[in-house]
C-alpha positions as CSV (number, residue, x, y, z in Angstrom):
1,X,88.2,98.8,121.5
2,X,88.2,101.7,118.3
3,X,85.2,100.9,116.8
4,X,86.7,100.4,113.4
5,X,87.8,97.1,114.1
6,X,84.4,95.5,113.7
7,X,83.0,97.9,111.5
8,X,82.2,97.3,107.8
9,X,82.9,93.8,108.3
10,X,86.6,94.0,109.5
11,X,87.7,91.0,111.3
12,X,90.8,92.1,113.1
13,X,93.9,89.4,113.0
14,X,95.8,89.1,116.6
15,X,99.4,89.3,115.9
16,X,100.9,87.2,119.2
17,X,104.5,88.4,119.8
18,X,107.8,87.7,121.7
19,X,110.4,89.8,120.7
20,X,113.2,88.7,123.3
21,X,112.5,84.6,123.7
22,X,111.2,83.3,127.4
23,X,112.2,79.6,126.6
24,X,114.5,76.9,126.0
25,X,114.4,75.7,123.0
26,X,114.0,78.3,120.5
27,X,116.1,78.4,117.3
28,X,115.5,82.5,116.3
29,X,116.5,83.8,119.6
30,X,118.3,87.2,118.2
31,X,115.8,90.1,119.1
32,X,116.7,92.5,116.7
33,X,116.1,89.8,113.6
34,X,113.1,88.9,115.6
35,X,112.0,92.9,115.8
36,X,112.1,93.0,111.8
37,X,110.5,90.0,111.1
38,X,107.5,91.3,113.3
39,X,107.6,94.7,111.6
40,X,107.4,92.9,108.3
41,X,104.6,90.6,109.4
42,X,103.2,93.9,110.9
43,X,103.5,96.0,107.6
44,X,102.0,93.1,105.6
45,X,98.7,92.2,107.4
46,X,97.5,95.8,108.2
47,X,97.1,96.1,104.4
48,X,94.1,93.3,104.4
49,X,93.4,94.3,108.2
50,X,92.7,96.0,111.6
51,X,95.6,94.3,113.7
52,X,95.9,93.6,118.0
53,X,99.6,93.7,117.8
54,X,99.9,91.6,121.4
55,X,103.8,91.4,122.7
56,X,104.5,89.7,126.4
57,X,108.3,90.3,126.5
58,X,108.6,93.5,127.8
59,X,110.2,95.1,124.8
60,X,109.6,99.1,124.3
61,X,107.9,98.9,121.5
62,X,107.6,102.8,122.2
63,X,110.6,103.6,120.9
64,X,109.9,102.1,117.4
65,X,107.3,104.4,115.1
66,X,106.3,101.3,113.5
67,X,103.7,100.4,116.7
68,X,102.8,103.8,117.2
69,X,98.4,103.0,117.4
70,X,96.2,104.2,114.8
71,X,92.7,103.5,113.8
72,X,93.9,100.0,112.3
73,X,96.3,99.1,114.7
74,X,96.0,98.5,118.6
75,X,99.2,97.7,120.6
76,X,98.6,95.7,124.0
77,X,102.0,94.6,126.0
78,X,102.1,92.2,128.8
79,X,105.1,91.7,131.2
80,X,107.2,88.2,130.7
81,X,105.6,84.9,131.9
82,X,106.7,83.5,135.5
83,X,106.4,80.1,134.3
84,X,108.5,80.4,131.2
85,X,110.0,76.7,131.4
86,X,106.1,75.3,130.3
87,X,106.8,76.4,127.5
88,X,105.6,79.1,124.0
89,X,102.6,77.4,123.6
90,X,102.0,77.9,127.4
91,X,103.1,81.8,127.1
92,X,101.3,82.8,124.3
93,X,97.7,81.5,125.8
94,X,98.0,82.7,128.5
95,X,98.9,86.3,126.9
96,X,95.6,85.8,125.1
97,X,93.6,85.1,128.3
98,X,95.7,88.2,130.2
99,X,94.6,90.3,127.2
100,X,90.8,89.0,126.9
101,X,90.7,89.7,130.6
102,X,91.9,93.4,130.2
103,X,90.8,94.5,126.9
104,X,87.2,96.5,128.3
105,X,85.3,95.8,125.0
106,X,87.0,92.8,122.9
107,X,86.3,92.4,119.3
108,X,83.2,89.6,118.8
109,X,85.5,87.6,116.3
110,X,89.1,87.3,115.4
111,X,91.5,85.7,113.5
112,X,94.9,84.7,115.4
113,X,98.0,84.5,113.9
114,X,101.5,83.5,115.2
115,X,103.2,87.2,114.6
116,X,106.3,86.4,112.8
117,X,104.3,84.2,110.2
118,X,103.3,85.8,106.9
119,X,100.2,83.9,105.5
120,X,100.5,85.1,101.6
121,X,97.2,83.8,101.1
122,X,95.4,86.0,103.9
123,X,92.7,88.2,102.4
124,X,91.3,84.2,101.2
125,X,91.4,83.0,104.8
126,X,90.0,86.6,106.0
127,X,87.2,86.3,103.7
128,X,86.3,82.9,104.7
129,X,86.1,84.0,108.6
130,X,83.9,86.4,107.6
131,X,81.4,84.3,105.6
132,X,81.1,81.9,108.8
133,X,80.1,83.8,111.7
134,X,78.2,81.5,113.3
135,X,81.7,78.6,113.9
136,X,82.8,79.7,117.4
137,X,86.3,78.2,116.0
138,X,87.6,77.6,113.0
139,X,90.8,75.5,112.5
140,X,92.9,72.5,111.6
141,X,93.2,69.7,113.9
142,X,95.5,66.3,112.7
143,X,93.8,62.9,114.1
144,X,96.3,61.1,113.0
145,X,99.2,63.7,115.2
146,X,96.3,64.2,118.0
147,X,97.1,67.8,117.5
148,X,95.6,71.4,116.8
149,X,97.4,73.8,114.4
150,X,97.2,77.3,116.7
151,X,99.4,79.3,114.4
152,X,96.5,80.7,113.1
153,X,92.8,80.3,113.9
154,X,89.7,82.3,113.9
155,X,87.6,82.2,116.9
156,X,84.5,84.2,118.8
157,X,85.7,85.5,122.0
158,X,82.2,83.7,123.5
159,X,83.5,80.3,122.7
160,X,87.2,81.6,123.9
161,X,86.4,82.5,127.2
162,X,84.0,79.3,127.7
163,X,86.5,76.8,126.4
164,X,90.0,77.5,125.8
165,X,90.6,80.3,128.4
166,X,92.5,78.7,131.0
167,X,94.2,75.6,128.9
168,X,97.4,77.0,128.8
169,X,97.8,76.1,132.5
170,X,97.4,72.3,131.4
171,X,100.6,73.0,129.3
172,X,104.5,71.8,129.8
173,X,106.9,71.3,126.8
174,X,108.8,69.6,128.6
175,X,106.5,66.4,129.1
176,X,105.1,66.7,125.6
177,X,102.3,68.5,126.9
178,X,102.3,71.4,124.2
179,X,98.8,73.7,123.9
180,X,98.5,71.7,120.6
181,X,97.6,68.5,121.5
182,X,96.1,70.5,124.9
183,X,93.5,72.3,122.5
184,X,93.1,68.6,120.3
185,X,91.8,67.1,123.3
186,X,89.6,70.0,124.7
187,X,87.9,70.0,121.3
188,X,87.2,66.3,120.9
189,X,83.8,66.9,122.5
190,X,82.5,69.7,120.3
191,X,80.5,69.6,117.4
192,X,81.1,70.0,113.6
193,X,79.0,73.2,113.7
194,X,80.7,74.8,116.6
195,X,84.4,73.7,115.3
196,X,85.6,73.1,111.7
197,X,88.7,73.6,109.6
198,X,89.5,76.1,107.4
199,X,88.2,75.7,103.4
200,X,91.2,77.8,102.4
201,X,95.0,76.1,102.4
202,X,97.1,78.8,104.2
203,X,100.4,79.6,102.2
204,X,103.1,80.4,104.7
205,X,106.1,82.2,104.7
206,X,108.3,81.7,107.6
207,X,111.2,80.2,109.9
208,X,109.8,77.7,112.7
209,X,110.7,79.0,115.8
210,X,111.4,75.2,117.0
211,X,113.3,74.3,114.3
212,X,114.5,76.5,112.4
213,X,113.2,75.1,108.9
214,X,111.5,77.0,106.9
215,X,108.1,76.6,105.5
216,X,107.6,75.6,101.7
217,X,106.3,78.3,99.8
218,X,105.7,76.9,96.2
219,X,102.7,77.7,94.6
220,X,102.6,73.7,92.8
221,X,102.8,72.3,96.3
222,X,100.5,74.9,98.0
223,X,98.4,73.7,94.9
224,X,98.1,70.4,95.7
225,X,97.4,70.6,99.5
226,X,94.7,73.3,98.4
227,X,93.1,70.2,96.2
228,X,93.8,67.6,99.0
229,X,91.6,69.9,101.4
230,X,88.9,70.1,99.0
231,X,88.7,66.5,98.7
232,X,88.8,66.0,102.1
233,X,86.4,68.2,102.9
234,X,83.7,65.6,101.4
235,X,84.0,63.5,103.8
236,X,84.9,65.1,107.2
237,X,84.8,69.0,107.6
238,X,86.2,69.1,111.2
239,X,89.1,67.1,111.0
240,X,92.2,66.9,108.6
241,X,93.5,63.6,107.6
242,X,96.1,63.8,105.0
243,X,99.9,64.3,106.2
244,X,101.4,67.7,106.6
């Protein structure tokens, strides 16, 4: 690992990618819109950080300049899944696990992000990953849904390997079993200081992959989830109880 991913206090973001969809069910399935969306995504988060650019499709990347490594940017491609009927959720963990396994020296921290979503408000989420280093996970988890957001999380690779590497096998999509409410119940056990949601209200920009909706990027509604966090975060700082 290039040493100037941890340096000076630069938590890297891992950018998960499928450029040519494994799956059933997916509503962007056109590579080439899927290639520019990444590139944009790609463009945007190497200006707040080092970025793991992580593809599992088999795409030749190569022969775009746009993933050509540099000091802030690592590219690590995987060949397709074998089981691609379980489902994304299912893919894209175990593309994390394949590259935790592989990578010789893995950055201590990271903060994971779905690669074709643009969080607006990064440099606020990166900052607060790197005021915490002692959460091995940091994320938003619904009670009320029995689910874990995983589009974007920060996490330390110690509590990685000893307790989410190896979920994704638990996972089918086509039983309900989806790594989200997988993760929500591998979690329930840990404590408030090991696992807590983020402070910061992420401000998306994208197109579900599911569904094809797009996510609401108003700064008066991102406003008023931001104050609906705070308030919640008085009574319970591991958990998230107010509707999406």
């Amino acid at each position: 690992m290039n040493a100037s991913f941890e340096s000076n206090g630069k938590l890297p973001i891992v950018l998960t990618a499928t450029i040519i969809p494994n799956v059933v069910g997916a509503v962007s399935v056109n590579p080439e819109t899927r290639l520019a969306e990444y590139i944009e995504a790609l463009k945007f988060y190497l200006q707040y950080a080092p970025v793991i650019f992580l593809e599992n499709s088999g795409y030749p990347l190569e022969n775009h300049a746009e993933f050509r490594e540099s000091p802030r940017l690592l590219v690590r491609k995987f060949l397709p899944s074998t089981n691609p009927e379980r489902g994304k959720g299912y893919q894209e963990f175990e593309m994390l696990d394949r590259w935790l396994a592989s990578e010789p020296e893995p950055p201590a921290r990271w903060l994971k992000i779905t690669g074709r979503y643009q969080i607006l408000n990064i440099q606020s989420l990166l900052d607060e990953c790197r005021q915490d280093p002692d959460s091995g996970l940091i994320i938003d988890q619904i009670p009320r849904a029995d689910m874990a957001r995983t589009y974007s999380f920060c996490v330390s690779t110690d509590f990685y390997r000893k307790r989410i590497c190896g979920l994704y096998r638990q996972c089918d999509d086509r039983s309900g079993a989806w790594i989200e409410r997988i993760l929500f119940r591998e979690l329930k056990g840990a404590s408030a200081k090991e696992v807590r949601l983020f402070k910061t209200q992420p401000r998306i920009t994208a197109i579900a992959g599911s569904s094809g909706a797009a996510f609401p990027t108003g700064r008066g509604q991102w406003l008023g989830k931001q104050i609906l966090r705070r308030l919640n975060r008085l009574v319970d700082r591991q958990y998230l109880w107010y509707p999406k």
